[in-house]
C-alpha positions in Angstrom: 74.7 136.8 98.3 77.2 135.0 100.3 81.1 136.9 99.8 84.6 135.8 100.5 87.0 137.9 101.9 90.1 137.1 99.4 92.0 139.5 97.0 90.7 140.0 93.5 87.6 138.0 94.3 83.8 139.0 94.9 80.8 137.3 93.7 78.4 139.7 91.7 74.3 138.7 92.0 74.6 139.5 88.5 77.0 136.8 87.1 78.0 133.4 87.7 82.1 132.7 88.4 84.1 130.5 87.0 87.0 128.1 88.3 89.2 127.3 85.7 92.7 126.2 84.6 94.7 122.8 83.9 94.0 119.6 85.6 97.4 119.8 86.7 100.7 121.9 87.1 102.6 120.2 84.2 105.7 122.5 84.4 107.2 126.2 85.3 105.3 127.8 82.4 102.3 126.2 80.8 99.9 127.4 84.2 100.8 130.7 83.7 99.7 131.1 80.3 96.3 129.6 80.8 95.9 131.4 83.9 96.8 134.8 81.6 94.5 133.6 78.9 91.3 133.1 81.0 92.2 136.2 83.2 91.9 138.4 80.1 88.6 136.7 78.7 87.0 136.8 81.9 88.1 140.2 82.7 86.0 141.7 79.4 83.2 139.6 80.3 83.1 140.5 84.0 83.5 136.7 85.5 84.5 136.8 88.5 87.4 134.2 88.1 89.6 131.4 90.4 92.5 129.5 88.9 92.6 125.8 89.2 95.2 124.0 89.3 96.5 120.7 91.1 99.6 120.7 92.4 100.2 117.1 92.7 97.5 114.7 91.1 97.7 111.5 93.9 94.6 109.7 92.6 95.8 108.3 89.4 94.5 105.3 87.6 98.2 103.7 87.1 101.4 104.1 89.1 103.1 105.0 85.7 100.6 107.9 85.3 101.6 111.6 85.5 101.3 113.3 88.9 103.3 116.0 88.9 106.2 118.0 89.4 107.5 118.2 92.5 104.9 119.7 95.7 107.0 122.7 96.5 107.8 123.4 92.7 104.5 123.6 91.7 103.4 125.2 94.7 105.3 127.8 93.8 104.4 127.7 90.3 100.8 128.4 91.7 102.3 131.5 94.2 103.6 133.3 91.7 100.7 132.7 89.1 98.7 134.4 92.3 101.1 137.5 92.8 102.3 138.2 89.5 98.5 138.1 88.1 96.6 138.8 91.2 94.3 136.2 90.4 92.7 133.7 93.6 93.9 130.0 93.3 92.6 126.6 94.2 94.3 123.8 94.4 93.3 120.0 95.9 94.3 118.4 98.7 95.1 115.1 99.7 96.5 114.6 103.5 96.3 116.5 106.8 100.0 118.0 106.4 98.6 119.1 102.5 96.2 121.9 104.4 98.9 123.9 105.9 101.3 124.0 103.1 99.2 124.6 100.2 97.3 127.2 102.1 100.8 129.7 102.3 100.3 129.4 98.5 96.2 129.5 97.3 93.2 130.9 98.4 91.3 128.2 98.5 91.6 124.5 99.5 89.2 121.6 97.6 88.7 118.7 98.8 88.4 115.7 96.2 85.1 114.0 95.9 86.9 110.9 97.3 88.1 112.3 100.0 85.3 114.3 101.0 84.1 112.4 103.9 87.4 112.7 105.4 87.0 114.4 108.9 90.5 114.8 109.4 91.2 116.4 106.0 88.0 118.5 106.2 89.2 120.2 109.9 92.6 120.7 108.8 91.3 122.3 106.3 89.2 124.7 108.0 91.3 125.5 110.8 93.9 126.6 108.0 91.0 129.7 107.5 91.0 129.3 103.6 87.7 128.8 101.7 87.1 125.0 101.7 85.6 123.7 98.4 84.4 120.1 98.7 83.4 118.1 95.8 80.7 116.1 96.1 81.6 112.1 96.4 80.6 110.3 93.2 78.6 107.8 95.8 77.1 110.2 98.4 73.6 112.1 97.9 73.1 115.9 97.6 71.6 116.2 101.5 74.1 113.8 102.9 76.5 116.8 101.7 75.7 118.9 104.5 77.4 116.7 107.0 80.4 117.8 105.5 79.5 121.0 105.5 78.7 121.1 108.7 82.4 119.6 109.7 84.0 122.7 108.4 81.9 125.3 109.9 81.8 123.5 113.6 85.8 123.7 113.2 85.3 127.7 113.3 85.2 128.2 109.4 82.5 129.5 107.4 84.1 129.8 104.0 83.0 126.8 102.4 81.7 126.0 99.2 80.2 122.9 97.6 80.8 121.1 94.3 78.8 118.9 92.3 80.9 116.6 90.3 78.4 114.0 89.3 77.5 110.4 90.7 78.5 107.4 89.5 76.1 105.3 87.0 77.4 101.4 86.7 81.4 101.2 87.1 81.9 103.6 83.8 79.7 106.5 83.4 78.5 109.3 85.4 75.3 111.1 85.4 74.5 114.6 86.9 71.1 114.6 89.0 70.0 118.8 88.7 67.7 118.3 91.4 71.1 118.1 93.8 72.0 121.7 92.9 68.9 123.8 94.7 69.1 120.8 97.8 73.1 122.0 98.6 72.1 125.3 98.0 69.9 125.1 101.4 73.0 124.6 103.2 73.2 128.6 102.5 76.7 128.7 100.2 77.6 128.6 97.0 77.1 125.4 95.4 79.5 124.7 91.8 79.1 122.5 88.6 82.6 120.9 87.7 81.5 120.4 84.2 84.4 118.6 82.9 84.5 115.5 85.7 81.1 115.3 85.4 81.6 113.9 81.8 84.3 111.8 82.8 84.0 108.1 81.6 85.9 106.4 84.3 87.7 102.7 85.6 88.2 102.4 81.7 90.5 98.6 80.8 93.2 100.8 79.7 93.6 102.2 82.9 93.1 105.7 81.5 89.7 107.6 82.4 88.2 108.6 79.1 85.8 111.0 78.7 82.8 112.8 76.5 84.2 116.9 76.0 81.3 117.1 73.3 79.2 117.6 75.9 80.4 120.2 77.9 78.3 122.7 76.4 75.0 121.2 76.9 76.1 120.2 81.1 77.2 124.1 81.5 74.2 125.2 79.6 71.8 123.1 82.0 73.9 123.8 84.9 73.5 127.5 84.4 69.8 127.1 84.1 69.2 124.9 87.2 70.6 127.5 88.9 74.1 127.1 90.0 76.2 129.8 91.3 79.6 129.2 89.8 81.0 126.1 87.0 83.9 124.6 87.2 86.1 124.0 83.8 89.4 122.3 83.3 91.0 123.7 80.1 94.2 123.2 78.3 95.5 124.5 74.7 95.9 121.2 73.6 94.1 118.6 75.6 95.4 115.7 73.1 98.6 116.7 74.7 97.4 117.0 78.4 99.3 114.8 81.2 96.1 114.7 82.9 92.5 114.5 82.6 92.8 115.2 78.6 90.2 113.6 77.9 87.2 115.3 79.5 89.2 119.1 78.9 87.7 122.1 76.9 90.0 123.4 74.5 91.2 126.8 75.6 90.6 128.3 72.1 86.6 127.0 73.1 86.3 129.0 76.4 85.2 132.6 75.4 82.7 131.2 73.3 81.3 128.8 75.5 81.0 131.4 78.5 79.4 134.0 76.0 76.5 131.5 75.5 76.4 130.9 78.9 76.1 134.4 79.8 73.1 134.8 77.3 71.4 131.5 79.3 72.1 133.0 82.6 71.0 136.6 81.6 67.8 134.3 80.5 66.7 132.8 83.6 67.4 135.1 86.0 
């Protein structure tokens, strides 16, 4: 069982973890409540937990759509969420100067699925010694994944992880291919299901990615039975209200329940 060495972190052969939290830092206080909320859920159920949470969204459909609040604000935000709660954060980045500033706030650096052929972004990464978890591109097989891996680790990091994010089907759907979980697990690290992109309904005329949430339970549910070692979830208390990515969210109130039947479906198969 691969292990990380950050605070308040540890995969367990036993469970699967979970990153979770808002698309996006919307304000001061908002983060820290989800963050509280799936801390204490995940804490009765024994998930091994991350917070997600961007602090700056730069690939937006429109110029006019939401992208944040400021770097160093949220970055902040996302700091003190991590001290105040002892709870490991991710957050994207975007750029090469991105790596060495988010990293004095998170524990852990993704890399968006466009970016993710990026050599530049993928060594700064590494070289910043955080765990590096790289979605996969919407247009890139699972093999062709390990070249990416393999940038990280030749730059003298072996914390990296692997997300599976779906792959695009026509110009508005994606589709998840299962078979791509067990092939990225060969690369020998933990490979993730982000649930909620994965039913994202993108490059919609309105300019605004849509998005099928009724579906989230039956993605996580195969997702935990192909195998996957942790699922990714973005969750909001009100994802009507959301300033990004509402459309594909899980409703907070939804989360305990959903991981409960997950649990049941991964105690089933392994």
């Amino acid at each position: 069982m691969h292990t990380f060495d950050i605070p308040n972190f540890k995969i367990v052969p036993n469970r699967f973890f979970l990153m979770a939290g808002p698309c996006v830092v919307e304000n001061e206080h908002m983060p820290f409540e989800i963050a509280k909320a799936i801390k204490e859920i995940t804490g009765r159920l024994g998930i091994p937990f991350i917070f997600k949470a961007s602090y700056r969204k730069a690939n937006r459909s429109r110029l006019d759509s939401f992208s944040g609040i400021g770097d160093l604000i949220a970055l902040e935000v996302l700091g003190k969420i991590r001290k105040d709660l002892q709870i490991p954060i991710v957050t994207d980045i975007h750029s090469v100067e991105e790596a060495a500033l988010a990293a004095q706030y998170v524990d852990v650096l993704q890399i968006p699925a466009f970016l993710c052929r990026q050599t530049e972004l993928l060594v700064a990464a590494a070289k910043t010694g955080k765990i590096v978890n790289i979605k996969k591109g919407q247009f890139l097989s699972a093999d062709a994944m390990r070249f990416a891996v393999d940038k990280v680790r030749e730059s003298g990091n072996e914390n990296v992880m692997l997300t599976e994010r779906g792959t695009m089907l026509g110009y508005q759907d994606l589709v998840i291919d299962f078979r791509g979980i067990p092939v990225m697990q060969k690369n020998e690290i933990p490979v993730i299901l982000d649930i909620t992109h994965s039913l994202q309904q993108p490059n919609q005329k309105s300019g605004v990615t849509g998005g099928q949430p009724q579906l989230i339970e039956t993605i996580a549910k195969a997702g935990i039975a192909a195998g996957v070692d942790g699922i990714f979830i973005e969750t909001h208390p009100n994802p009507a209200l959301a300033l990004s990515d509402g459309a594909n969210m899980l409703k907070l109130n939804l989360l305990e329940d959903l991981l409960l039947k997950l649990i049941r479906v991964y105690e089933a198969v392994h």
